[in-house]
C-alpha positions, 0 to 999 in steps of 0.5 A, spaced: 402 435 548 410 435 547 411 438 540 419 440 541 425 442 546 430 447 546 437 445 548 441 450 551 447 447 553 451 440 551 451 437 556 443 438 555 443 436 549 447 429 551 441 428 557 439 421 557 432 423 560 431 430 558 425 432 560 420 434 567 415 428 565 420 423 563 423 424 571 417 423 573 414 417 570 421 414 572 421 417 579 414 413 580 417 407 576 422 406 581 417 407 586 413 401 584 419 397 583 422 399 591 415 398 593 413 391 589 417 386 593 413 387 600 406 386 596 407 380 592 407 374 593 413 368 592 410 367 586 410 373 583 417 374 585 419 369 583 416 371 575 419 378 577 427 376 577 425 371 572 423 377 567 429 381 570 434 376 569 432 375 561 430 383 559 437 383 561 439 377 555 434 379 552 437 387 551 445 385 550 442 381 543 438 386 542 445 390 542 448 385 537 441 384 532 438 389 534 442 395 533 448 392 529 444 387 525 449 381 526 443 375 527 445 371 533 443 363 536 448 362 541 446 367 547 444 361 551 452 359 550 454 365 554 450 366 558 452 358 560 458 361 560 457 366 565 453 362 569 458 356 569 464 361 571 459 364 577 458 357 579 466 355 580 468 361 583 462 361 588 464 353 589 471 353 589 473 360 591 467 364 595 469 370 592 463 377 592 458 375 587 459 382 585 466 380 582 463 374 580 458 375 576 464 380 572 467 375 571 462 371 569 460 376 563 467 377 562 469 370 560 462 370 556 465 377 552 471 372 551 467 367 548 463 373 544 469 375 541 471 369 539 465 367 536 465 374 533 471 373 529 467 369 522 462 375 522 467 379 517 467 374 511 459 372 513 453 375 515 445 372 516 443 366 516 450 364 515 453 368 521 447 364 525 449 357 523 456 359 526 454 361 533 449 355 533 456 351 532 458 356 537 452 353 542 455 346 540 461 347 542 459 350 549 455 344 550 459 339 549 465 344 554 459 343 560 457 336 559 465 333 559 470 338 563 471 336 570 471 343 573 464 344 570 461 337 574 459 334 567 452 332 565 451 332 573 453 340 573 454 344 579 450 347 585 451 355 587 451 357 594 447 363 595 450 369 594 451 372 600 451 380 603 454 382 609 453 375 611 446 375 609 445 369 604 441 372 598 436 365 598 429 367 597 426 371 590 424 378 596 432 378 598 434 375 590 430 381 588 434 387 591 440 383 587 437 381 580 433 388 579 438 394 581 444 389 576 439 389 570 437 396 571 444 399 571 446 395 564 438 398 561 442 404 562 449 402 559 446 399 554 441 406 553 448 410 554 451 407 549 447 409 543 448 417 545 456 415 544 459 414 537 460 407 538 454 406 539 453 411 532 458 406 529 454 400 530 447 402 527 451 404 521 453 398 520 447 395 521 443 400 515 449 398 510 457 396 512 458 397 506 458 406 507 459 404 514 466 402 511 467 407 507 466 412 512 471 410 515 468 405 521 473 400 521 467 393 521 472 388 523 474 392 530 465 395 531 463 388 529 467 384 535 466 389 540 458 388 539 459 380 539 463 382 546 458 387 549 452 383 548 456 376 550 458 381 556 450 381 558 449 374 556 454 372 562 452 376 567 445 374 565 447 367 566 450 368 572 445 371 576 441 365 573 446 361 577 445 365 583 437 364 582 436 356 580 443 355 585 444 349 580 448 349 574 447 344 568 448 342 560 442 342 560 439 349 563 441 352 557 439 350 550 439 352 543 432 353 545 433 359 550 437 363 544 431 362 540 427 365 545 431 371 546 432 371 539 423 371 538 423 376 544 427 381 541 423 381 535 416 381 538 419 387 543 422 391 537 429 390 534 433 396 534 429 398 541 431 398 549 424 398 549 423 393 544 428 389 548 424 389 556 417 389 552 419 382 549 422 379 554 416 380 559 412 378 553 415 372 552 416 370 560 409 372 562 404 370 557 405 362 558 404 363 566 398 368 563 395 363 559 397 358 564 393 361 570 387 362 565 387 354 563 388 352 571 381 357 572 377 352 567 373 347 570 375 339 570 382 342 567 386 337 571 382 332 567 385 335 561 392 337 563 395 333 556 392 337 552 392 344 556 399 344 554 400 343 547 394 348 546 398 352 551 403 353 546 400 353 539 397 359 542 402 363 544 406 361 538 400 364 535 401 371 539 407 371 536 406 370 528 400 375 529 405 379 532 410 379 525 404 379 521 401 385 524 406 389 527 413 387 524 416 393 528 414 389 535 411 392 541 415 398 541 411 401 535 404 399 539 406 403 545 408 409 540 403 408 537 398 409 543 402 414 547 401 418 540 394 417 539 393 419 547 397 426 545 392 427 540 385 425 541 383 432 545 384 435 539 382 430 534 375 433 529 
């Protein structure tokens, strides 16, 4: 059982992964990850970019809400941001996806900063109603400007890599993957460094942090900005996975998703963050495959549905209920318990 380190130097004090059985578990993570795509099949490909692309979401409001306690409903807006600013670039311009999908998150963070601004005088409930505006504000920008193609929208061609078009979930997987791990990483990063330090503070009382002397208005802004950053790169590899962009494709119901993600996952969590969004992508197809092995189930498809929803609305209000600190707290839990038991009387 791991009960202490010693730390000898900064630089290993600062490590992000500071021990032998860390490294191995990711070495063994990444393995699988490299070797998944030549076993699954399309479907489950197709689940796995889908789940990466929302951790990916999912994880930069967990940085504004979650880290900084500044409570969002407009995440689907930048992430249409994102997508849209993909979708005219590609169409239009035929620049790299990689720049691309820059742009696409840093248009998002515009749009972030922006929203951001009323986050000064209010806070709470009042914050979510002004990015739910927000969200309204974006919609009407995609289903009425020209350049977005209106309520029809826009088709995505493939990204493409040494002209190799990236059209399929095994080739879009070698794209949408490695993208959402590197920003998990940004994101753990950025919680060692002091700007990190700062959004916690204002998280636990902006009061205090205020009067330690962290300037809210500036820490506050660069949260809405860096979650609305991940939103809009999300969104644009959302663009390249559908290859079609509508008004449509991102409703405020898609914030209310990610918003229940991060709450079922843990809030305050990276963890906490890639739990909830795999929850909340997988359980539906779970409880779907489960209804699909009932016998007669096609008789019953009105029903199953409904059933369907009302029992994973169920999952979550039991996850609130039980475990207000999300799944982060369970897998703590049971990584404990396992340390423990050989020597429990």
């Amino acid at each position: 059982m791991r009960i202490g380190t010693l730390k000898e130097t900064y630089v290993a004090d600062a490590a992000l992964f500071d021990s032998r059985t860390q490294k191995a578990w990711l070495a063994v993570a990444a393995a699988l990850l490299v070797l998944f795509p030549f076993m699954a099949s399309d479907y489950w490909l197709y689940l796995a970019c889908l789940v990466s692309i929302n951790v990916a979401s999912a994880t930069g409001l967990n940085i504004l809400t979650g880290h900084t306690g500044l409570v969002s409903l407009g995440q689907a807006a930048f992430m249409g941001l994102g997508a849209y600013t993909v979708a005219v670039l590609e169409t239009r311009l035929g620049t790299p996806f990689l720049l691309n999908l820059l742009a696409g998150g840093f248009v998002a963070m515009l749009g972030g900063l922006v929203v951001g601004i009323p986050s000064l005088r209010v806070k709470g409930l009042y914050l979510a109603i002004a990015t739910i505006a927000a969200s309204f504000i974006a919609h009407f920008i995609f289903a009425n400007w020209k350049f977005t193609g209106g309520t029809g929208g826009l088709s995505v061609p493939p990204a493409s890599l040494f002209g190799l078009p990236l059209d399929t979930s095994f080739r879009l997987y070698w794209l949408i993957v490695p993208v959402t791990i590197l920003m998990l990483l940004g994101a753990a990063n950025l919680f060692r460094t002091r700007i990190g330090r700062a959004f916690i503070a204002i998280r636990d009382r902006d009061i205090s942090a205020e009067v330690l002397g962290i300037p809210l208005l500036r820490y506050k802004l660069l949260s809405f900005g860096l979650s609305s950053f991940y939103a809009g790169v999300a969104g644009g590899l959302w663009a390249y996975f559908f290859r079609v962009v509508t008004p449509e494709s991102f409703p405020l119901l898609m914030s209310i998703f990610f918003l229940a993600a991060i709450i079922v996952g843990g809030m305050g969590s990276i963890l906490g963050g890639i739990l909830g969004a795999v929850f909340m992508t997988m359980v539906p197809e779970l409880l779907k495959l489960v209804f699909d092995l009932l016998p007669n189930s096609t008789e019953y498809t009105v029903f199953l549905s409904p059933v369907r929803t009302i029992i994973f609305g169920l999952l979550i209000i039991g996850f609130l209920v039980f475990e207000p600190h999300g799944l982060a707290e369970v897998w703590r839990r049971v990584r404990r318990f396992f340390h423990l038991w050989p020597f429990r009387n």
